[in-house]
C-alpha positions in Angstrom: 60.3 33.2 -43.3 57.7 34.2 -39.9 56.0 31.0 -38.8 53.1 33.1 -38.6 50.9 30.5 -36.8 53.1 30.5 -34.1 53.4 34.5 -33.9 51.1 35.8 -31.1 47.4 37.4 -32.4 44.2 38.2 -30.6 43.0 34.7 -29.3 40.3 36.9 -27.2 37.2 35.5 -28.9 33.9 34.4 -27.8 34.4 31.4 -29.8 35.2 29.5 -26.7 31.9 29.8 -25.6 30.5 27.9 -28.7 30.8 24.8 -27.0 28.5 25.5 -24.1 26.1 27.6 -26.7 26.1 26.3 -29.9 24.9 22.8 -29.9 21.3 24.4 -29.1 21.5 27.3 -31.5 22.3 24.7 -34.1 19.2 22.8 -33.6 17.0 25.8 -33.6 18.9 27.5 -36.6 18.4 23.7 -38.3 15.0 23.3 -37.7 14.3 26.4 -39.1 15.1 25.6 -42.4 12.2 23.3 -42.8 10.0 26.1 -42.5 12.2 28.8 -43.7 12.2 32.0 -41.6 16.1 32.3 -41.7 15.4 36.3 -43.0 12.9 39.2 -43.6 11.3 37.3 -46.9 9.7 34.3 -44.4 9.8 32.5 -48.0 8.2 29.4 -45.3 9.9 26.6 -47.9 11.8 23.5 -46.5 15.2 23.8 -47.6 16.2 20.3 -46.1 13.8 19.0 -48.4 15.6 20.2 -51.7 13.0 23.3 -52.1 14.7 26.9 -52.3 13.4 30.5 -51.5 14.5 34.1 -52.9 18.3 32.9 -51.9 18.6 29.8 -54.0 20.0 27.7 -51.0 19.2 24.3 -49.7 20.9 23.2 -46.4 24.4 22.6 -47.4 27.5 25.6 -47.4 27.6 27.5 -51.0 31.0 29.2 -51.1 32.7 30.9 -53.9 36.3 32.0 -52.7 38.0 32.6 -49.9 41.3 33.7 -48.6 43.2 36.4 -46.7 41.7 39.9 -47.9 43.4 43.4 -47.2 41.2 45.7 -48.7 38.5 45.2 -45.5 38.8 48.0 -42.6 41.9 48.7 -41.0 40.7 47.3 -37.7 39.9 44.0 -39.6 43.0 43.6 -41.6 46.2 43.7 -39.6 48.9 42.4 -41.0 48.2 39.1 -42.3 44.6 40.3 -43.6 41.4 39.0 -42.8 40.3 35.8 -43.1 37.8 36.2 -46.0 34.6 33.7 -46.8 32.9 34.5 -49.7 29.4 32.7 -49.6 27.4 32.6 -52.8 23.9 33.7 -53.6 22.1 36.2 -51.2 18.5 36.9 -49.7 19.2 40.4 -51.1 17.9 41.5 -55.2 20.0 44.8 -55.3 20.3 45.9 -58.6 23.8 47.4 -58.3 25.4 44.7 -56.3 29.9 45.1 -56.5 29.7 41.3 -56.3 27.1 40.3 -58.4 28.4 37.3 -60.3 28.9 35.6 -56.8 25.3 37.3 -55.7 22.9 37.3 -59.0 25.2 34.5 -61.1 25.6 32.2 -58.8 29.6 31.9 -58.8 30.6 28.8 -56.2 30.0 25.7 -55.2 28.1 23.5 -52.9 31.2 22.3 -50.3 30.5 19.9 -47.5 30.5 20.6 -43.4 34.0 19.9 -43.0 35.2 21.5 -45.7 34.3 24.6 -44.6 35.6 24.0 -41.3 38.6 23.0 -42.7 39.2 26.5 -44.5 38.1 27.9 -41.6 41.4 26.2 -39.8 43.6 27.0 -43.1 42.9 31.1 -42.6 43.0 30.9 -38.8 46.9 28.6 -39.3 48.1 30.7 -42.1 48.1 33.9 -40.2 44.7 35.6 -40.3 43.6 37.6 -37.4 39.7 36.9 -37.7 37.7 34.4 -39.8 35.1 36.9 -42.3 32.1 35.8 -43.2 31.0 37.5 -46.3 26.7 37.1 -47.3 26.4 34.7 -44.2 22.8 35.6 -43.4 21.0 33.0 -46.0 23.6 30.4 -44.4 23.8 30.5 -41.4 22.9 27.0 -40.3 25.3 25.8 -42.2 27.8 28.1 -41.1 27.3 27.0 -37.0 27.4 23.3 -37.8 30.5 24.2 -39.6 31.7 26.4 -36.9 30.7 23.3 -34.2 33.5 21.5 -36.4 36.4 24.0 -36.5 36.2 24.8 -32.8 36.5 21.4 -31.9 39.9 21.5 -33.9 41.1 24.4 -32.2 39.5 27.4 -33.7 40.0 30.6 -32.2 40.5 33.4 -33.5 37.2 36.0 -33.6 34.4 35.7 -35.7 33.3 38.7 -37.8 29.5 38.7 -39.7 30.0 41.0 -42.7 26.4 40.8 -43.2 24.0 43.2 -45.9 22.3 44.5 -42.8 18.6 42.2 -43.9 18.1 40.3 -41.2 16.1 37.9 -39.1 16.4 39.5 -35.0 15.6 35.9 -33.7 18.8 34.8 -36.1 20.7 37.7 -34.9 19.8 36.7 -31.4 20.8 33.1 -32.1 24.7 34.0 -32.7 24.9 35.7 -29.3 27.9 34.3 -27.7 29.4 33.2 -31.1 30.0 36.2 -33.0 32.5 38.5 -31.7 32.6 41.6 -34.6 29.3 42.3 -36.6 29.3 44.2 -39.5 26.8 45.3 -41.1 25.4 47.3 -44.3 22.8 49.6 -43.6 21.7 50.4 -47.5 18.6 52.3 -47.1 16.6 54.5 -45.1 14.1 54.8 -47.9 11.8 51.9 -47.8 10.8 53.0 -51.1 14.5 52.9 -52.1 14.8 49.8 -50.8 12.3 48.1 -52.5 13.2 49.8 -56.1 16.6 48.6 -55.9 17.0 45.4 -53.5 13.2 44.1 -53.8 13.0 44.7 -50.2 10.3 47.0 -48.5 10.9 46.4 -45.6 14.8 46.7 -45.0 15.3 50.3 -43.0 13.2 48.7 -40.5 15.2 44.7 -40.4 18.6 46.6 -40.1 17.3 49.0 -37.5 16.3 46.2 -35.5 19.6 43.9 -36.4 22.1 46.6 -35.6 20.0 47.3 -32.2 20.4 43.9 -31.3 23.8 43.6 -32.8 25.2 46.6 -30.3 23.1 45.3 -27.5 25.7 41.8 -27.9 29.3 43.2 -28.5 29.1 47.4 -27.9 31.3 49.8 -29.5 34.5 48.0 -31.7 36.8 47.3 -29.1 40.6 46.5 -30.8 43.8 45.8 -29.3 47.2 47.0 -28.8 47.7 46.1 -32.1 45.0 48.0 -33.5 43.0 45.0 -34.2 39.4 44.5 -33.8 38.3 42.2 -31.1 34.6 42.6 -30.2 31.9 45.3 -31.6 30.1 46.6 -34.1 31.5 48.1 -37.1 28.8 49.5 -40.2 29.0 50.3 -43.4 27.4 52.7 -45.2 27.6 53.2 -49.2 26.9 56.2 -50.7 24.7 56.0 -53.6 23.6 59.0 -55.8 21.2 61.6 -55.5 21.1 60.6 -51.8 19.4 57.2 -52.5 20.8 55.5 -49.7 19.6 58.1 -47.0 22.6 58.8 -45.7 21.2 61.3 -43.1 18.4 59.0 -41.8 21.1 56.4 -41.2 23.9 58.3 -39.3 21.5 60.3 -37.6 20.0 56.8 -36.5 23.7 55.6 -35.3 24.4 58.5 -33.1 21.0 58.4 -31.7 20.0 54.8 -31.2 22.9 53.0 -31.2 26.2 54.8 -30.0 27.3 58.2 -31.1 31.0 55.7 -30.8 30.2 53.4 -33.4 32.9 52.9 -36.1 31.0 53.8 -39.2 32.8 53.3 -42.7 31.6 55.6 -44.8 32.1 53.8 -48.4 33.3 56.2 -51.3 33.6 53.1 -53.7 30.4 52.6 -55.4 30.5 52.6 -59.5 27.7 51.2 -61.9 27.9 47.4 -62.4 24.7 44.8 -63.3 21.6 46.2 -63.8 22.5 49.8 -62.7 23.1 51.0 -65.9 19.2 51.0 -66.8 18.3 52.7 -63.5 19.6 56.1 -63.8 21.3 57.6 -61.3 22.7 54.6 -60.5 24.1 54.8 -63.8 27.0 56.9 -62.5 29.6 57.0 -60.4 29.0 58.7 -57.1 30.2 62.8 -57.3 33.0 64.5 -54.6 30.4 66.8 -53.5 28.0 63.5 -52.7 30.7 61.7 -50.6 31.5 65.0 -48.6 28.1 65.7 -48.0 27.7 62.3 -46.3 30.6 62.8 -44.2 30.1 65.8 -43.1 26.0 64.7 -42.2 27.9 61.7 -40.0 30.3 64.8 -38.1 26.8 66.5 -37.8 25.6 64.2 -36.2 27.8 63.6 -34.0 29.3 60.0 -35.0 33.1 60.1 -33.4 34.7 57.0 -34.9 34.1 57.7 -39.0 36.4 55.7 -41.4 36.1 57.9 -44.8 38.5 59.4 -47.6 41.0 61.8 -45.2 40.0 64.4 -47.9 36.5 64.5 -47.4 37.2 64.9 -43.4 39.2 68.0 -43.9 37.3 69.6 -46.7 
């Protein structure tokens, strides 16, 4: 059997850092919650005094699952997979959502501090090469104060936000220095589209911003000599029907504003589930013809590092 704790993997984070940086981002992040402003919604409630917003969370770590995942991108998964954390509930309504049970159904459980930390340690000893951090936006307090714990114990290993791409910039600028690989959804370009499917107006211009100051941290995805992803920015994009999601707007946006280098995953997966069944053409699966059109618009426009379907790149 490989004593895979002991087998050498990318100890090249920023997490080190976190003990220099975090103990004041935790305080600010903290504070915050009393007047919440943590994302775009400003719901202005004080979550350390039992009262919740559009998320449904007070001040204490909501998980549902985790474990090592390897059906994340190639750069995350490795060999031993990622090092997945599923947190429940989300500042997000959209009414399509893969995970909705976790999202809309509120799947989990309330876990203390140090629990968290402590699966944090488990994924880091059992092999994983980067601790995953699925829905962290509406937790993110937590998720530092957690983080503050797991360092102390010897956490190293980088730090990815797998975020839905609606979010706060002055939270985004709080986890400079402490996250090394963001990854975020950008959904919409529509704001119309956003707001008929994920109750939120305003998202194109939250991710624009988010991703901005998300590149402006960590740059392109930078990966080993392994192949694994170290530092950077990685988005995803899902590709709705009828060109809901604005596929054009958002790859055209990439290459022009961010880095015509950024790894862009351009997602083939998407398939009715919740509520999309009443709001036609979500209704449906997403056609050939729709995913190759939105590849071909990110090779348009010029985007160099495209993870897609090898068919829809050759078609």
């Amino acid at each position: 059997m490989v004593d895979k704790s002991s087998e050498k993997r990318n100890t090249g984070s920023n997490i080190k850092l976190i003990s220099r940086v975090i103990s004041d981002r935790l305080k600010e992040a903290e504070a915050g919650l009393k007047k919440c402003e943590l994302c775009p919604r400003r719901c202005h409630i004080d979550r350390t005094a039992g009262q919740v917003g559009y998320c449904r969370i007070g001040n204490k770590p909501f998980i549902s699952s985790w474990g090592p995942h390897f059906g994340e991108e190639r750069p995350l998964v490795g060999r031993y997979g990622s090092g997945t954390i599923f947190f429940g509930k989300c500042n997000l309504g959209c009414i399509f959502c893969q995970n909705y049970t976790i999202s809309h159904l509120e799947e989990g459980q309330e876990i203390s501090f140090e629990k968290l930390a402590s699966i944090m340690m488990e994924l880091q000893n059992i092999g994983c090469h980067n601790i995953n951090l699925v829905t962290p936006t509406h937790q993110m307090p937590m998720i530092l104060r957690s983080l503050e714990i797991a360092v102390g114990e010897g956490l190293s290993i980088p730090i990815v936000y797998n975020c839905g791409g609606y979010e706060s910039l002055h939270a985004v600028e709080l986890l400079e220095g402490i996250v090394d690989i963001y990854m975020p959804d950008f959904k919409y370009f529509d704001s119309l589209m956003a707001l008929r499917y994920s109750n939120a107006k305003d998202y194109p211009d939250a991710a624009k911003a988010a991703i901005r100051e998300m590149h402006r941290q960590v740059g392109d995805l930078v990966m080993d000599e392994m192949g694994i992803a170290v530092r950077g920015l990685l988005v995803r994009h899902l590709v709705l029907p009828e060109r809901i999601a604005g596929t054009e707007g958002v790859v055209k946006f990439i290459a022009e504003e961010i880095s015509k280098n950024t790894y862009i995953n351009i997602m083939d997966q998407y398939h009715p589930c919740f509520r999309a069944f009443d709001a036609p053409p979500l209704n449906r699966k997403i056609t050939d013809k729709e995913y190759k059109e939105a590849v071909r618009l990110a090779i348009d426009a010029g985007l160099r590092r495209i993870d897609a379907v090898t068919d829809a790149l050759l078609y």
